[in-house]
Structures are given as C-alpha cells and as structure tokens.
C-alpha positions as CSV (number, residue, x, y, z in Angstrom):
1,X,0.0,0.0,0.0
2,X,1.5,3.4,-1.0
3,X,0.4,6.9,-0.8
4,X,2.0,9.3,-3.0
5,X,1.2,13.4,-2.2
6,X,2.3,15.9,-4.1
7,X,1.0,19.6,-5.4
8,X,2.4,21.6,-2.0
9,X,4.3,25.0,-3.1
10,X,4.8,28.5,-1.7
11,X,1.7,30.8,-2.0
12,X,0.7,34.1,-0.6
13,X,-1.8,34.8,2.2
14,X,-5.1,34.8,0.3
15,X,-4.2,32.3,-2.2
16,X,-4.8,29.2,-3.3
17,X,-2.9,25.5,-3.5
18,X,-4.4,22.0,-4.6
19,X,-3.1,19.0,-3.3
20,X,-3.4,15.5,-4.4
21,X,-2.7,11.7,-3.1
22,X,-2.7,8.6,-5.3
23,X,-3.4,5.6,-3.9
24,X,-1.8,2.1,-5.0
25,X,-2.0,-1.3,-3.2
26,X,-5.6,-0.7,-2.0
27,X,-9.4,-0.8,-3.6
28,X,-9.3,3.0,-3.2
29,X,-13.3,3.3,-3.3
30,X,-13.7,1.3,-0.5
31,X,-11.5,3.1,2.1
32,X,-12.0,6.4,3.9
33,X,-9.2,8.7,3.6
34,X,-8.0,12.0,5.4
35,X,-5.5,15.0,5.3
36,X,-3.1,15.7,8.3
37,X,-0.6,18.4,8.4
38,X,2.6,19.1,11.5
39,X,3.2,23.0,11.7
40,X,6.6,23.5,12.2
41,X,7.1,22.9,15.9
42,X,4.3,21.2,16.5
43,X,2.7,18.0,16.8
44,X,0.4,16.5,13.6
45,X,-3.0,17.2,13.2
46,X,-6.2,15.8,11.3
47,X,-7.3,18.2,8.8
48,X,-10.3,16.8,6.9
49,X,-11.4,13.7,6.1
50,X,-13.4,11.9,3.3
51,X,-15.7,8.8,3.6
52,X,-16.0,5.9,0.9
53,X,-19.5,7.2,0.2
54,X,-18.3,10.8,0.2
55,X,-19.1,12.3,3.1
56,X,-16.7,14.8,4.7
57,X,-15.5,16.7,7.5
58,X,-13.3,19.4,8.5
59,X,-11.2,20.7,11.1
60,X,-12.9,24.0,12.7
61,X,-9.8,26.2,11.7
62,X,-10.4,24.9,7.9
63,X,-14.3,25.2,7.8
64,X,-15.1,27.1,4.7
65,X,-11.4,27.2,3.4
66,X,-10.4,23.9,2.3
67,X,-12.5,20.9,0.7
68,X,-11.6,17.7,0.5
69,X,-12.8,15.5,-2.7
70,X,-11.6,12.0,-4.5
71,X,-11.9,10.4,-7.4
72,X,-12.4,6.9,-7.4
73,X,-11.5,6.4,-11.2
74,X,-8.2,7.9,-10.8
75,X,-7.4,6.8,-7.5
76,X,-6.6,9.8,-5.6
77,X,-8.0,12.3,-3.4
78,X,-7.6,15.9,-3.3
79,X,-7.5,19.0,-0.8
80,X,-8.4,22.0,-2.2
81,X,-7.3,24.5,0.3
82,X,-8.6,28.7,-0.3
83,X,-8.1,31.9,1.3
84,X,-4.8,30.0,3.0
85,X,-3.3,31.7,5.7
86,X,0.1,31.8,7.2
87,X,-0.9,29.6,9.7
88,X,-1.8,27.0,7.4
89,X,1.8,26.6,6.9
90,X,2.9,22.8,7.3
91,X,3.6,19.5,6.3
92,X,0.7,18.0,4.9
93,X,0.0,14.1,4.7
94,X,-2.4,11.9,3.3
95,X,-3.9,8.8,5.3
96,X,-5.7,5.8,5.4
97,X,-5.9,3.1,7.3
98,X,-5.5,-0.4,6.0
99,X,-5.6,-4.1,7.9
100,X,-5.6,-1.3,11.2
101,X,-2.7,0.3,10.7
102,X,-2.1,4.1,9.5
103,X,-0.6,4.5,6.0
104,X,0.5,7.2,5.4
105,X,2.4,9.7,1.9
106,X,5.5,11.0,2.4
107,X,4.3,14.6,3.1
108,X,4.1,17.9,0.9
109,X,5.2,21.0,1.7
110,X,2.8,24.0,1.8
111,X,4.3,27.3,2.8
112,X,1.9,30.6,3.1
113,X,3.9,34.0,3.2
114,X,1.9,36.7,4.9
C-alpha cells in the first residue's frame, strides 16, 4: 500500500494551493481517507477527512477554506485549500488506514507567506 502526495508550493496569504494523493495497493473506493498536516514545531493534526461514500468533515480552523474530494476512477484524493493563511503553513499528509494500521504519503510541503 502506497500513498504518493504531491502539489504543495509556496503561496501568498489569500491564495490558493491543490493537493493530491494517489493511492496504489488498496481498492481505493472502499477506504475512507483523510488530510493531516505538522506545523513547524508542532505536533500533527487531522485536517479533513473523506468517507467511501463521500461524506466529509473538517477541522474547525479549515471550515469554509479547504474541501476535500476523491476520485475513485483515478485513485486519488484531493484538498483543495482557499483563502490560505500563514498559519496554514505545514507539512501535509495523506492517510488511510489499511488491515488497522495508519498509512501514510510522504508529506508535501505548503508554505503561506503573509
């Protein structure tokens, strides 16, 4: 099982970055998947989270800003992340979790300048 992130960049405060994780090694549609990130310094946190069937759910600090989607045919799943602000600056992971253990990508970088 392998998650592969990528799509993380520098962007200005207000802008706008899209993220994206490919799954291989799993039946992708059947598997809920989420989006952590680790702020520099800090520990990491759940971000938002997607459901086999679709449904979603958010952070409170990312309510509004960022939306998490997948694509089943493609195999991947996406954050879509708005309006960014400095303090969204971090690491960010995909995850799933497979015979009940955390898989997770490698990380992408997302940097917002203020």
């Amino acid at each position: 099982v392998q998650l592969q992130a990528s799509g993380g960049g520098l962007v200005q405060a207000g802008g706008s970055l899209r993220l994206s994780c490919k799954a291989t090694g799993i039946n992708f549609r059947l598997y809920s998947m989420s989006w952590y990130r680790q702020p520099p310094g800090k520990q990491r946190e759940w971000v938002a989270g997607i459901t086999s069937g679709g449904n979603t759910n958010y952070v409170d600090a990312v309510k509004g800003r960022f939306t998490v989607s997948r694509d089943n045919v493609r195999r991947q799943v996406y954050l879509q992340m708005d309006r960014l602000k400095p303090e969204d600056t971090a690491v960010y992971y995909c995850n799933t979790q497979h015979s009940g253990a955390d898989v997770w990508g490698q990380g992408t970088q997302v940097t917002v300048s203020s």
